[in-house]
PLY file of the C-alpha trace (Angstrom):
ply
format ascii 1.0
element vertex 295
property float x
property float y
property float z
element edge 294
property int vertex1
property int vertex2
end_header
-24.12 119.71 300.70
-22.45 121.21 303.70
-18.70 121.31 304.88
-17.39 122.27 308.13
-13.62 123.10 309.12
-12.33 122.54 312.56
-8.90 123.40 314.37
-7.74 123.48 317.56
-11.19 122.44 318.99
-11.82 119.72 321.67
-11.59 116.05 320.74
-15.57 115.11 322.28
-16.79 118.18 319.76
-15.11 115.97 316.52
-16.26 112.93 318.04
-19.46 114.15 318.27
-19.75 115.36 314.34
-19.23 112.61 313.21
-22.40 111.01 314.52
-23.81 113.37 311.68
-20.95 114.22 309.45
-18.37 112.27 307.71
-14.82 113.49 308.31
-12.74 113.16 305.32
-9.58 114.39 306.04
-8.41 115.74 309.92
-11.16 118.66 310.44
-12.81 118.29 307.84
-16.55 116.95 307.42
-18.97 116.58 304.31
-22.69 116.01 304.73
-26.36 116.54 303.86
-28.68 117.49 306.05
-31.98 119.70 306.95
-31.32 123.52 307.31
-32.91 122.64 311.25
-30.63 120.04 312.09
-27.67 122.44 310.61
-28.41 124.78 312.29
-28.86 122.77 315.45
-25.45 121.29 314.83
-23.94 124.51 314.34
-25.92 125.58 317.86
-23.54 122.61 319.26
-20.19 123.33 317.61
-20.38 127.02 319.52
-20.57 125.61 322.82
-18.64 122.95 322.55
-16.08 125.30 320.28
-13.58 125.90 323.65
-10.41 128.25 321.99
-10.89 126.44 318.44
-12.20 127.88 315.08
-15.12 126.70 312.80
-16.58 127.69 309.38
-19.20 126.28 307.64
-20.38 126.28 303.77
-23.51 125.21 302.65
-26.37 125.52 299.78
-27.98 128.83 299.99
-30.27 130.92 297.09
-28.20 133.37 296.42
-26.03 134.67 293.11
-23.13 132.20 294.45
-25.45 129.11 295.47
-23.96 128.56 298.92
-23.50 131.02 302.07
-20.65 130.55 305.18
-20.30 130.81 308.60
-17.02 131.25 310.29
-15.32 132.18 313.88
-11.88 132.99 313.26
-11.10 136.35 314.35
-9.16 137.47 311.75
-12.14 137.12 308.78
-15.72 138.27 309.18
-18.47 137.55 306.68
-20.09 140.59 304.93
-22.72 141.32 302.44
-21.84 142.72 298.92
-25.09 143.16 296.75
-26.77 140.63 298.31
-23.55 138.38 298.06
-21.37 136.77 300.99
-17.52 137.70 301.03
-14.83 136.88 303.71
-12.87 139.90 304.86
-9.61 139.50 305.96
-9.54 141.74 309.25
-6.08 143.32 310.10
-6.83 142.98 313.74
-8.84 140.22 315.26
-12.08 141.01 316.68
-13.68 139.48 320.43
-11.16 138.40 323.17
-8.86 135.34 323.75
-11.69 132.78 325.28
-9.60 131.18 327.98
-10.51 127.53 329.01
-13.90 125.73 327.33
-17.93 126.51 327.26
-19.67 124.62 330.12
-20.83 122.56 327.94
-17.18 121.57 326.88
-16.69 121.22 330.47
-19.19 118.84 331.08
-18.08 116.68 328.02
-14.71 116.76 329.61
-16.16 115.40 332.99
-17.91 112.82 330.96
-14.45 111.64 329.62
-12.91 111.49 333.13
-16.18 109.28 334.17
-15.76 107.07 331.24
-11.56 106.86 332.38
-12.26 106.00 335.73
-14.79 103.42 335.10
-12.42 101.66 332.29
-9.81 101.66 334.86
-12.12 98.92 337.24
-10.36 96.10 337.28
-12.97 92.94 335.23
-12.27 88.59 334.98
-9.45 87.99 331.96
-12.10 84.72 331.79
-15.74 86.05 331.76
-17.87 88.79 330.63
-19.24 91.05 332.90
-21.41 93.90 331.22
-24.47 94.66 329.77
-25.56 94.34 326.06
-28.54 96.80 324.71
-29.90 97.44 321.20
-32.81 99.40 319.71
-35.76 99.35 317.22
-36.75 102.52 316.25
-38.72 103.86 313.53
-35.87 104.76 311.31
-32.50 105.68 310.86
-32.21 109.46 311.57
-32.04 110.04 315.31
-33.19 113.56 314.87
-36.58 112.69 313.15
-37.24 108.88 313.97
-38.42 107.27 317.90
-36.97 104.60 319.85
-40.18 102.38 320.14
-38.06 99.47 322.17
-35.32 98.92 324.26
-33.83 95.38 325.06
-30.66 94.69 327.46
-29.19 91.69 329.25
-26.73 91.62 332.11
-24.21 89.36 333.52
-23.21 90.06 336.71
-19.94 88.84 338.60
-21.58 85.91 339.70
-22.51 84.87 336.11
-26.43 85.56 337.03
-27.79 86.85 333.78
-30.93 89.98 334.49
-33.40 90.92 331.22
-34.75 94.27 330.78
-36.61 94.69 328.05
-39.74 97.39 327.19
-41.92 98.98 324.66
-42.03 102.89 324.25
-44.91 104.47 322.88
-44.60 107.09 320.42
-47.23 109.57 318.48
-46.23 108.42 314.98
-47.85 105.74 312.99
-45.75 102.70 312.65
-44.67 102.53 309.18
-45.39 99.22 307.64
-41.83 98.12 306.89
-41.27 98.46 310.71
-44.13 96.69 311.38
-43.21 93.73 309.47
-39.21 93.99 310.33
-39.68 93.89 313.99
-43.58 92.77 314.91
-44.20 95.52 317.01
-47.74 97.26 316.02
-49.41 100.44 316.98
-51.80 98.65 319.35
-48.62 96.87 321.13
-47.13 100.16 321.58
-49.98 101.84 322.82
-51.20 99.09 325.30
-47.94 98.38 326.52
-45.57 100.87 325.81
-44.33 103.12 328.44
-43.33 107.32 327.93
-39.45 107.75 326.35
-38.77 109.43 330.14
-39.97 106.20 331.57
-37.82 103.56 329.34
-34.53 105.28 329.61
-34.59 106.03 333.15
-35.52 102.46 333.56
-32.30 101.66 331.14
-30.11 104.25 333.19
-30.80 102.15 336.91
-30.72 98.24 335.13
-27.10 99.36 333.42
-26.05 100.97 336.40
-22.07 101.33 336.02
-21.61 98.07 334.07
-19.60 98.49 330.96
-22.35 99.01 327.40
-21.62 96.30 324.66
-23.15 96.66 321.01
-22.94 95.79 317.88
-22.92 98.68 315.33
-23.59 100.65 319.14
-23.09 104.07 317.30
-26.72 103.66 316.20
-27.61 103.38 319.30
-25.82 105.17 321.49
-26.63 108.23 319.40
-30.56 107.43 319.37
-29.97 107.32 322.78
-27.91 110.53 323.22
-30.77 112.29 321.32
-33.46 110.36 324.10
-32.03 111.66 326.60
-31.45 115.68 325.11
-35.37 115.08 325.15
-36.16 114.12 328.38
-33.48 116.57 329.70
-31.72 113.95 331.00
-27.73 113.26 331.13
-26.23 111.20 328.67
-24.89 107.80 329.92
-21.14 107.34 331.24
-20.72 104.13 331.15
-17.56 103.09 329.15
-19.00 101.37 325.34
-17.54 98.89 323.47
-18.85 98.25 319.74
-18.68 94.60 318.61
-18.59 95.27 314.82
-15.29 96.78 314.46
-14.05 93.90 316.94
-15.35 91.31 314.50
-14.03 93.43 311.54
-10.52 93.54 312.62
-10.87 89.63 313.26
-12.57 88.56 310.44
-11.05 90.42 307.22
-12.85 88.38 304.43
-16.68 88.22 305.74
-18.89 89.18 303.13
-20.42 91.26 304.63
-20.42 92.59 308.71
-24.32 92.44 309.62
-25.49 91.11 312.61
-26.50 88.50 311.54
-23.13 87.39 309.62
-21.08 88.22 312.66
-23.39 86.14 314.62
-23.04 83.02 312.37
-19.56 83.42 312.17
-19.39 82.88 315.60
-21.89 80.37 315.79
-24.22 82.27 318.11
-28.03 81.93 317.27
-30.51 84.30 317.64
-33.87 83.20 317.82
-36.02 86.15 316.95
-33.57 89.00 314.60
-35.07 92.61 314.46
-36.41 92.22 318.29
-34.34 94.17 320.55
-34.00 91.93 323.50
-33.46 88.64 321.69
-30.43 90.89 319.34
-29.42 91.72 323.17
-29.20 88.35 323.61
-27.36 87.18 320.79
-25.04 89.93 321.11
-24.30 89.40 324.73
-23.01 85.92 323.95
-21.12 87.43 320.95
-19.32 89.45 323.16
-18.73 86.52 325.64
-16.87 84.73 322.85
-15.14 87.46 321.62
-13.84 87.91 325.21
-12.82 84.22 325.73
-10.82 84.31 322.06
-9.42 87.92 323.46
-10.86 89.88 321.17
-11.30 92.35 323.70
0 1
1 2
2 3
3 4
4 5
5 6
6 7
7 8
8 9
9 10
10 11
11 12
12 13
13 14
14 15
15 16
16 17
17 18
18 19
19 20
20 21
21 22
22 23
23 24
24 25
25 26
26 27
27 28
28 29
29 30
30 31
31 32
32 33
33 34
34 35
35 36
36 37
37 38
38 39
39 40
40 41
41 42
42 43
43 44
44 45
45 46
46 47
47 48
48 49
49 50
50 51
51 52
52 53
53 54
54 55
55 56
56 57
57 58
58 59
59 60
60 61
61 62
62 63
63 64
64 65
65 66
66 67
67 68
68 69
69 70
70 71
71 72
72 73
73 74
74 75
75 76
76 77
77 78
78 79
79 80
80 81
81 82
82 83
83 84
84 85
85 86
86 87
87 88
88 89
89 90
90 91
91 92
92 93
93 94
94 95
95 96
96 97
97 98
98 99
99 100
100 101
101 102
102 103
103 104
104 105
105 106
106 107
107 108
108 109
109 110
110 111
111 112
112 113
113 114
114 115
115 116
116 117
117 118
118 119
119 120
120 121
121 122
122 123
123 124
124 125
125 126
126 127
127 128
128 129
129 130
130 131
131 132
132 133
133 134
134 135
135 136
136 137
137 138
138 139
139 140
140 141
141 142
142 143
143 144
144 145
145 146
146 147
147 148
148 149
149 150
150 151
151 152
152 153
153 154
154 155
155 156
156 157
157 158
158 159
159 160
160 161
161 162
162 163
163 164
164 165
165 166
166 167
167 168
168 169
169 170
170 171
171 172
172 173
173 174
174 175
175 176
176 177
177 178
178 179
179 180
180 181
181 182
182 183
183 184
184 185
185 186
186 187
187 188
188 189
189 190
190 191
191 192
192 193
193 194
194 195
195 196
196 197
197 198
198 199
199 200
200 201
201 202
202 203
203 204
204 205
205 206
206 207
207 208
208 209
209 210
210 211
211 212
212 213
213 214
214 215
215 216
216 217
217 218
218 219
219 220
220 221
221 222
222 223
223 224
224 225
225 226
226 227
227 228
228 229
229 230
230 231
231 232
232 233
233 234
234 235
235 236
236 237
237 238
238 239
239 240
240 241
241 242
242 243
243 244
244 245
245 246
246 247
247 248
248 249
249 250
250 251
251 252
252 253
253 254
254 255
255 256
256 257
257 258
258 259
259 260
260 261
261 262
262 263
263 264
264 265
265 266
266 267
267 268
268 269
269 270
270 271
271 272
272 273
273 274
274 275
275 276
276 277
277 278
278 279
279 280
280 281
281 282
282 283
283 284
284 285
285 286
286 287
287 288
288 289
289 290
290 291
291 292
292 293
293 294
C-alpha cells in the first residue's frame, strides 16, 4: 500500500497520478504498486512538484513496516535505530523555488496547446475528429505493449481515412490475448512495424483533429508511456472520452462496456477486441452522441 499527499502543486501533476493512483479525498491518493514504478512516480512528482509539497508512505521492512518521503521544509526524515521519524525543523531548510520545473513548464505549454485547439471553431451538425483504440498485451502500461493501433477520421468534407497497424513486440503473446483479439506472434512479427514506427505514423494521420475514445484513459496513458519510450512528445490534441458521455446519459445501463454503450445506441461493430473495427464503432458512437448533443 502506498499514500501520497499533495498541496499547492500544479493541476497536470494530480491529473497525472491518477493514471496510477486513486485520489480519495483532494490530495490524497491510495495505491499498490512495484517499488520501480514508485519510485519512478515519485521521480515524476519532483519535477513536476513546481512550489507544492509531497510525502509519501509506503510498505518497508523495518520495526514500523512502512518508511516516508516528504518535501516540506519544515520536517525532514531521520533515522533512529534503524527507524524513520519526522522532525519538525524550527526553520525551513532549501530556498523558496520560484515558478515550476521545466518539466512543469512543458505540461503547462501542453495545456495552452490543448486550449487553443478546443477553441477551433467545429459543425453543431457533424463530427469531425478522429477515433483510436488499442490492443495491448495487458492492462499495466508500465509492464504490458501496445501490439495494435486502429483510428478512423472524418474530415470536413465527411470523407472518412483508416489507419490501422500491427506493432511488434519481444514478448510472447499470452494466450488469452491471442484468443481475445486474433492477433498471433507470427502476425506480429511478419507484419508488425517498431513502436517508433506506429506512433509516429498515429502522430501525422491525427494531425490536429480532436482524439475521441471510449474508456480513452486506457489509452491515452498506454500511449503517453509509448511515446516516454521512443522519446517522443506526448500528443496535444484536445480528447474527449465517450464513456463518461454515455454514463451521464444513460443512468440505468447495466453495465458501461463497449459493447453495452454500443447497443444502446444501436451502433454495430462487426469484429469487438480488434482495434480498428472498435475505432469504427466508436467513431459512429461519437457521431450520434454529437447529433443527440451529447457533446
Amino acid at each position: 500500500m502506498i499514500v501520497i499527499t499533495l498541496t499547492k502543486v500544479p493541476r497536470s501533476l494530480r491529473g497525472d497520478l491518477t493514471k496510477w493512483y486513486q485520489e480519495i479525498q483532494t490530495g490524497v491518493y491510495v495505491g499498490s504498486v512495484s517499488a520501480r514504478v514508485r519510485d519512478a512516480l515519485w521521480d515524476r512528482i519532483m519535477e513536476n512538484i513546481g512550489r507544492g509539497e509531497a510525502t509519501m508512505v509506503y510498505n518497508s521492512n523495518n520495526e514500523l513496516g512502512y518508511q516516508f518521503r516528504t518535501t516540506r521544509q519544515n520536517w525532514q526524515v531521520v533515522e533512529f535505530d534503524g527507524i524513520p521519524l519526522m522532525k519538525h525543523l524550527t526553520e525551513s531548510t532549501g530556498s523558496v523555488k520560484h515558478g515550476f520545473s521545466n518539466a512543469a513548464k512543458f505540461h503547462k505549454a501542453k495545456v495552452m496547446t490543448q486550449k487553443s485547439i478546443n477553441r477551433r471553431p467545429t459543425s453543431a451538425s457533424k463530427l469531425v475528429a478522429v477515433s483510436i483504440d488499442l490492443e495491448t498485451t495487458g492492462l499495466d502500461p508500465t509492464k504490458d505493449e501496445i501490439i495494435s493501433i486502429g483510428a478512423v477520421k472524418r474530415g470536413k468534407d465527411n470523407q472518412i481515412t483508416k489507419f490501422y497497424q500491427l506493432i511488434q513486440t519481444d514478448e510472447v503473446l499470452p494466450q488469452k490475448i491471442v484468443t481475445l483479439t486474433g492477433i498471433t506472434d507470427g502476425m506480429l512479427a511478419s507484419q508488425g512495424v517498431s513502436l517508433k514506427d506506429g506512433l509516429k505514423g498515429l502522430r501525422a494521420f491525427i494531425a490536429d483533429f480532436e482524439v475521441v475514445g471510449y474508456n480513452l484513459r486506457f489509452d491515452e496513458t498506454f500511449l503517453t508511456v509509448g511515446f516516454r519510450k521512443i522519446k517522443e512528445p506526448d500528443l496535444t490534441n484536445r480528447m474527449i472520452d465517450l464513456m463518461p458521455l454515455v454514463k451521464k446519459a444513460n443512468k440505468f445501463l447495466d453495465n458501461y462496456r463497449l459493447d453495452t454503450g454500443l447497443d444502446e445506441y444501436d451502433v454495430e461493430n462487426q469484429q469487438p477486441h480488434n482495434s480498428f473495427s472498435d475505432a469504427q464503432a466508436t467513431l459512429e458512437l461519437a457521431t450520434k452522441l454529437k447529433e443527440k448533443g451529447t457533446f
